[in-house]
ZADO-1210 file (C-alpha; in nm, 4 decimals, padded with zeros to 6 digits):
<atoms>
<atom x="01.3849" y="-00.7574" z="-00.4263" code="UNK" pos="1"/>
<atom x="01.1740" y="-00.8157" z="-00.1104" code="UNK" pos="2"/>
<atom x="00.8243" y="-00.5488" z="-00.1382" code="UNK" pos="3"/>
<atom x="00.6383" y="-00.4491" z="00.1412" code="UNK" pos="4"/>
<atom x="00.2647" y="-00.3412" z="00.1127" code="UNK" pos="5"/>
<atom x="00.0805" y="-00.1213" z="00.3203" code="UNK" pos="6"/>
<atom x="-00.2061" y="00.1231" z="00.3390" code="UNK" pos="7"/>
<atom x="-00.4204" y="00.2956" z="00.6089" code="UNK" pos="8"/>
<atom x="-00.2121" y="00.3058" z="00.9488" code="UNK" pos="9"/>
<atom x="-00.4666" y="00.6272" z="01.0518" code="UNK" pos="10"/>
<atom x="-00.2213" y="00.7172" z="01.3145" code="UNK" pos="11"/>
<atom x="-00.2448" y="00.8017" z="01.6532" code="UNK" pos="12"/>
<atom x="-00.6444" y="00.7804" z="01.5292" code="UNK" pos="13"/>
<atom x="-00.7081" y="00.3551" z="01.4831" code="UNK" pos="14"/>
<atom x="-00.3953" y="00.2884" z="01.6847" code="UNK" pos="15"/>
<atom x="-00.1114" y="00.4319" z="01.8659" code="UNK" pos="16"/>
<atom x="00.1503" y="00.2874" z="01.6878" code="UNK" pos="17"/>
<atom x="00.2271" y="00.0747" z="01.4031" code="UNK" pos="18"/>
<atom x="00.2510" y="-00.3045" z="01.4480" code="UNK" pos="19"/>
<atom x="00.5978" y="-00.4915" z="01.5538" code="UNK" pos="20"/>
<atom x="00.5576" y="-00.7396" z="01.2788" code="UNK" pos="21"/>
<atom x="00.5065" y="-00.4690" z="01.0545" code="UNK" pos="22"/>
<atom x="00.7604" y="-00.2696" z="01.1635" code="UNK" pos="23"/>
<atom x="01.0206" y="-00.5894" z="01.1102" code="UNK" pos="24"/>
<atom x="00.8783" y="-00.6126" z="00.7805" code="UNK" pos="25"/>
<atom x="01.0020" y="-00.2475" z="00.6812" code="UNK" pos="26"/>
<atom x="01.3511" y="-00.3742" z="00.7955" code="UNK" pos="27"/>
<atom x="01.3464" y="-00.6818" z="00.5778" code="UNK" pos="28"/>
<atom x="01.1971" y="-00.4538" z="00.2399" code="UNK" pos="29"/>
<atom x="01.3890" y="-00.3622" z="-00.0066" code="UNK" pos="30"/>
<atom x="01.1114" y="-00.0830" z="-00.0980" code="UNK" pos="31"/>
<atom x="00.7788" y="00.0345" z="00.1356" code="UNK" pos="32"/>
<atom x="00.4568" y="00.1558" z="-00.0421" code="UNK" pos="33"/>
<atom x="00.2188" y="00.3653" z="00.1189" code="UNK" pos="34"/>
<atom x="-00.0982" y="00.3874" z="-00.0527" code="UNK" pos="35"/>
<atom x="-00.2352" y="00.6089" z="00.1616" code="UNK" pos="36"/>
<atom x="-00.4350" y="00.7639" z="00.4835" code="UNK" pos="37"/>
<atom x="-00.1210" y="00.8007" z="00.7370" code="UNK" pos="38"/>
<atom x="-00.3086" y="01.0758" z="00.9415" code="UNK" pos="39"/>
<atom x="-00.0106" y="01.2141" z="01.0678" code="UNK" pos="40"/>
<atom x="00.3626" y="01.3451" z="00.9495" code="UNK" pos="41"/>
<atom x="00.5193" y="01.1471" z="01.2224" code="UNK" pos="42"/>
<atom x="00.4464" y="00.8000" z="01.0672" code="UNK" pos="43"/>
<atom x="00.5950" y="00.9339" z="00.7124" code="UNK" pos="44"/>
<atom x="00.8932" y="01.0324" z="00.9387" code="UNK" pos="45"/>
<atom x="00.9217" y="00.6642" z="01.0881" code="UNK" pos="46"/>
<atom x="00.9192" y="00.5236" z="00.7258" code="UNK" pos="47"/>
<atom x="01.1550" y="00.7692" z="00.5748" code="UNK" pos="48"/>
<atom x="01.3984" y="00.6652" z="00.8117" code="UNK" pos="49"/>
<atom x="01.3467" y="00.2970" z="00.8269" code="UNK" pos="50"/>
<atom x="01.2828" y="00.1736" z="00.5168" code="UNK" pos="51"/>
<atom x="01.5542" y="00.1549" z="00.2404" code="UNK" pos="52"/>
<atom x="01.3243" y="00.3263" z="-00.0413" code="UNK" pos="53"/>
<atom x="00.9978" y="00.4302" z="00.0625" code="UNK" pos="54"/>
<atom x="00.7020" y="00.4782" z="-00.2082" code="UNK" pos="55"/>
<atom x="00.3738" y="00.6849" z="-00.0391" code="UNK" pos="56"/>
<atom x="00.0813" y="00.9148" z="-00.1708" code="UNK" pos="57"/>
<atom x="-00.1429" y="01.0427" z="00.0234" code="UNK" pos="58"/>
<atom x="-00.5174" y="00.9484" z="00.0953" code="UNK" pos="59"/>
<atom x="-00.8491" y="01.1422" z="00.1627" code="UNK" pos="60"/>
<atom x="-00.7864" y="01.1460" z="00.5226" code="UNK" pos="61"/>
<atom x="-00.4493" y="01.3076" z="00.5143" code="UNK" pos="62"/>
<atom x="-00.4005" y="01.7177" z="00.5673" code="UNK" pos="63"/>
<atom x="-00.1976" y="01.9927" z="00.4417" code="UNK" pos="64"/>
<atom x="00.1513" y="01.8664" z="00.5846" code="UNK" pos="65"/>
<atom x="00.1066" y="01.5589" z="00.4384" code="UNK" pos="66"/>
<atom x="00.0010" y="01.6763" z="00.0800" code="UNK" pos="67"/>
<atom x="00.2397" y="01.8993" z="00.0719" code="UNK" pos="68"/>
<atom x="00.5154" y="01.5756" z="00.1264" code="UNK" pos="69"/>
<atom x="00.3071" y="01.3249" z="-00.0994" code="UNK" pos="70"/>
<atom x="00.1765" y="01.2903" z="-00.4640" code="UNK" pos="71"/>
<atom x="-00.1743" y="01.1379" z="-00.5084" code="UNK" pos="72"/>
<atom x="-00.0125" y="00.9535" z="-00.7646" code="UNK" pos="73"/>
<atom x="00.3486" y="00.7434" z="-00.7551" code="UNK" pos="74"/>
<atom x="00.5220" y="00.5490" z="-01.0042" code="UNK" pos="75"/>
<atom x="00.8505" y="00.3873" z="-01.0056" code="UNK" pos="76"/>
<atom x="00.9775" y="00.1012" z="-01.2036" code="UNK" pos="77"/>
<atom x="01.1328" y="-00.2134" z="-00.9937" code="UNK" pos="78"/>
<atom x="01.3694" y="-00.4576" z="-01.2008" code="UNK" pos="79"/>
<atom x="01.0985" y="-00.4078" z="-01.5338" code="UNK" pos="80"/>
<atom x="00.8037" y="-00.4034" z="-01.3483" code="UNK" pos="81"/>
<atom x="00.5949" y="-00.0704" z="-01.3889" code="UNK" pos="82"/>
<atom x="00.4157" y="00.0134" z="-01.0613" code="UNK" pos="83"/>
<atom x="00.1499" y="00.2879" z="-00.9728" code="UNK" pos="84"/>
<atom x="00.0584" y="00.4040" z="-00.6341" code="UNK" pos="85"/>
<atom x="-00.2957" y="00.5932" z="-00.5654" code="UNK" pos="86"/>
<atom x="-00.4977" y="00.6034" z="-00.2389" code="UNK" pos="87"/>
<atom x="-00.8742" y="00.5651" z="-00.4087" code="UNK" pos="88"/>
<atom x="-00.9594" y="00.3758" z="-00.7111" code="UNK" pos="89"/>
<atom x="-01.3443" y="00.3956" z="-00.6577" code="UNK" pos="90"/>
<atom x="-01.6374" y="00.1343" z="-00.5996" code="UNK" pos="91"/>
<atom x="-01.5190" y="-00.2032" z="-00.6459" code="UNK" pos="92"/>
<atom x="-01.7321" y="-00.2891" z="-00.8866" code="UNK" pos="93"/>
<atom x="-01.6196" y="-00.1561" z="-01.2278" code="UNK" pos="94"/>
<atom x="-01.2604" y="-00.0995" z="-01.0390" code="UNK" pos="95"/>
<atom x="-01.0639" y="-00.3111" z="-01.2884" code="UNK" pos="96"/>
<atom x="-01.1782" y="-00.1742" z="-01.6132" code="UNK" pos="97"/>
<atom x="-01.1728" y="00.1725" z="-01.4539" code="UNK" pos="98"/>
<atom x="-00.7739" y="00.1004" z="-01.3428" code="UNK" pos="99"/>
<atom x="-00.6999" y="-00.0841" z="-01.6982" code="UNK" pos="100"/>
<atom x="-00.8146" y="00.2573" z="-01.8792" code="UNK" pos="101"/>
<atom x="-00.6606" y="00.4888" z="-01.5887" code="UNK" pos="102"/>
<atom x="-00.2913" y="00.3440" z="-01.5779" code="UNK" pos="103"/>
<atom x="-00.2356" y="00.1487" z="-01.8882" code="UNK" pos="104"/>
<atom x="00.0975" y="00.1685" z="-01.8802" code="UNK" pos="105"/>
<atom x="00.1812" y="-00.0444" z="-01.4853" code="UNK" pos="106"/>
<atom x="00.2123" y="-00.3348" z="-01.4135" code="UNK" pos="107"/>
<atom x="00.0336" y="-00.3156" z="-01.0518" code="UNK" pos="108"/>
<atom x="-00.1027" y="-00.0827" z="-00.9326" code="UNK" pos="109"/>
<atom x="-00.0969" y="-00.0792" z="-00.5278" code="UNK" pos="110"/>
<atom x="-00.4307" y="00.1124" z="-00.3781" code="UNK" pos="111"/>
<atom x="-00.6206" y="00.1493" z="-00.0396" code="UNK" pos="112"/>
<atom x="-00.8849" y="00.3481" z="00.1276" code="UNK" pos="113"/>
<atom x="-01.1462" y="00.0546" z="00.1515" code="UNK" pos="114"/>
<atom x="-00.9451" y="-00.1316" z="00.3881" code="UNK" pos="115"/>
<atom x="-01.0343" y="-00.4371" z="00.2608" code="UNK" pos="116"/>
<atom x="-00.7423" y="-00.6546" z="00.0694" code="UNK" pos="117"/>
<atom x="-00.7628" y="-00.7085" z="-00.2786" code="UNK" pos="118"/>
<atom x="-00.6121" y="-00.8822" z="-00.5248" code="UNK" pos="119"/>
<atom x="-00.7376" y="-00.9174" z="-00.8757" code="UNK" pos="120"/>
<atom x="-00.6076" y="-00.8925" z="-01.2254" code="UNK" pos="121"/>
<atom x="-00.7745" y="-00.5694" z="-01.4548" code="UNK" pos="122"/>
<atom x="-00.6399" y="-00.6836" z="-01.8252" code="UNK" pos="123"/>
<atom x="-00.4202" y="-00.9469" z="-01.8821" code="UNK" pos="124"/>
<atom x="-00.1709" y="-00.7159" z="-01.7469" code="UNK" pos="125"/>
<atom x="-00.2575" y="-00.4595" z="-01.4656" code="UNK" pos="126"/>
<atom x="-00.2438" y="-00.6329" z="-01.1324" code="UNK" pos="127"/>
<atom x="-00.4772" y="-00.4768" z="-00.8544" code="UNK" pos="128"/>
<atom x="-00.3204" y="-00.5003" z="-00.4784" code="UNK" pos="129"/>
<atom x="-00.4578" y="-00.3628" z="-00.1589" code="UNK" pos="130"/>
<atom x="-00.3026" y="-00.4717" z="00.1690" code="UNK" pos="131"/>
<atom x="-00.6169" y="-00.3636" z="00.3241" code="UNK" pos="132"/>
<atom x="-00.5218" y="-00.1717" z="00.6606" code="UNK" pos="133"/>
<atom x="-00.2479" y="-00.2979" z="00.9943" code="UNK" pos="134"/>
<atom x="-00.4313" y="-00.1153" z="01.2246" code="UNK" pos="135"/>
<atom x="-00.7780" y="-00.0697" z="01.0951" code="UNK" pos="136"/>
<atom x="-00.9596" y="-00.3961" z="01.0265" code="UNK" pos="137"/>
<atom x="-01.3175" y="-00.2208" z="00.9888" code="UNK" pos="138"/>
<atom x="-01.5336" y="-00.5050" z="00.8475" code="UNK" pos="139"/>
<atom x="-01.2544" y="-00.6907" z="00.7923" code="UNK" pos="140"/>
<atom x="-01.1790" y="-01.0349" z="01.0524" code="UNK" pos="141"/>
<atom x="-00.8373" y="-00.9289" z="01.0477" code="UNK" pos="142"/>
<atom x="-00.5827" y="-00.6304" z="01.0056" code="UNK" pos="143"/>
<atom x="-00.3785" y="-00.6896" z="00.7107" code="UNK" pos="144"/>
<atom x="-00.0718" y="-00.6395" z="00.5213" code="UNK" pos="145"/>
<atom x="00.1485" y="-00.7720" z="00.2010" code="UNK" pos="146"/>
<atom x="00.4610" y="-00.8968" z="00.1042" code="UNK" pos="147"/>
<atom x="00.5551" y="-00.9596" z="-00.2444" code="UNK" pos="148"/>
<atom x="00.9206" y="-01.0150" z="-00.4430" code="UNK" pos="149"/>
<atom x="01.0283" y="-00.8727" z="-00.8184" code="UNK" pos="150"/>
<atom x="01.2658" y="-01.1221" z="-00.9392" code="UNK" pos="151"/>
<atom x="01.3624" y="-01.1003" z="-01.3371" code="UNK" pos="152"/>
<atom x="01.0958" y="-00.8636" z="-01.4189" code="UNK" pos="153"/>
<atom x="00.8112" y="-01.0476" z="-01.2493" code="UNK" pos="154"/>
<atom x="00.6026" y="-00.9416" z="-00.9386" code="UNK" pos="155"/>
<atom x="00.6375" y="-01.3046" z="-00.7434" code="UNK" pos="156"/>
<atom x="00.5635" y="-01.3834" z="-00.3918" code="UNK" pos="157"/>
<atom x="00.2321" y="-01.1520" z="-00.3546" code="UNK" pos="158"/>
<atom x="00.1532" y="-01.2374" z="00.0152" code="UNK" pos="159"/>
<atom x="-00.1258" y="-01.1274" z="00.2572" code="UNK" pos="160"/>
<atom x="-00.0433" y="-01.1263" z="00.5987" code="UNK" pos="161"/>
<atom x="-00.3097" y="-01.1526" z="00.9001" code="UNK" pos="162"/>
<atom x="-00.1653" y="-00.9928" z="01.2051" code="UNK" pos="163"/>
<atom x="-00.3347" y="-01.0391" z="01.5432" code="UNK" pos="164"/>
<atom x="-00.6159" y="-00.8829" z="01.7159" code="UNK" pos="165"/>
<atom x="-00.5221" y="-00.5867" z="01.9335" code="UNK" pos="166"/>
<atom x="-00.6078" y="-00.7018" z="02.3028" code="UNK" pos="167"/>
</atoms>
């Protein structure tokens, strides 16, 4: 089962649309997470109808319309493997005992806001993923997304993806 990670598009704000190697990505998934921050309806729309199974909450920066669409918090279970969706997970430092004694019962947990990727473990367990942002690289030298694969009850694959610079 092919994943696709993403978080932060902050459209039409950070970009006016999202990336074509993204968007080929979303037609290769077999599921989409959104952690968060889409700004505007009309992004959720573009998911919702592309992807196969979509997975979103919805982030600090996102209004009424989108709240109203969106949990702050999603779960769904892939082939075994628990996950958790959630927009903000706090300072980084402290993050992974704070997510450990939050969601004890995932597997990964998929987050965003900072815009910067992450990947850590938070117990022997809990695995921490932010794709960072596609259209937002803030401090970052590059906008990012992930990839990842559940195959027998594992999360394999876990890729970050560069994509290039805007000209």
């Amino acid at each position: 089962m092919r994943l696709l990670l993403m978080s932060d598009t902050h459209l039409p704000v950070r970009a006016k649309r999202l990336p074509a190697e993204l968007m080929e990505q979303v037609g290769r998934a077999d599921v989409v997470f959104h952690a968060g921050d889409w700004v505007d309806a009309a992004t959720l729309d573009l998911l919702e109808a592309r992807s196969r199974r979509l997975v979103g909450v919805y982030g600090n920066n996102d209004g009424p319309e989108l709240r109203a669409r969106l949990p702050e918090v999603a779960y769904v279970e892939l082939d075994g493997v628990r996950f958790g969706v959630v927009h903000e997970t706090g300072p980084a430092r402290g993050r992974e005992r704070r997510c450990a004694e939050r969601f004890p019962e995932l597997d990964v947990l998929v987050f965003g806001h900072s815009h910067i990727p992450w990947d850590t473990m938070a117990s022997d367990r809990l695995r921490l993923l932010n794709p960072g942002s596609p259209t937002d690289r803030r401090r970052q030298p590059h906008c990012t997304y992930m990839t990842a694969e559940v195959s027998a009850g594992r999360l394999t694959a876990v890729e970050l993806h560069r994509l290039p610079n805007r000209t």
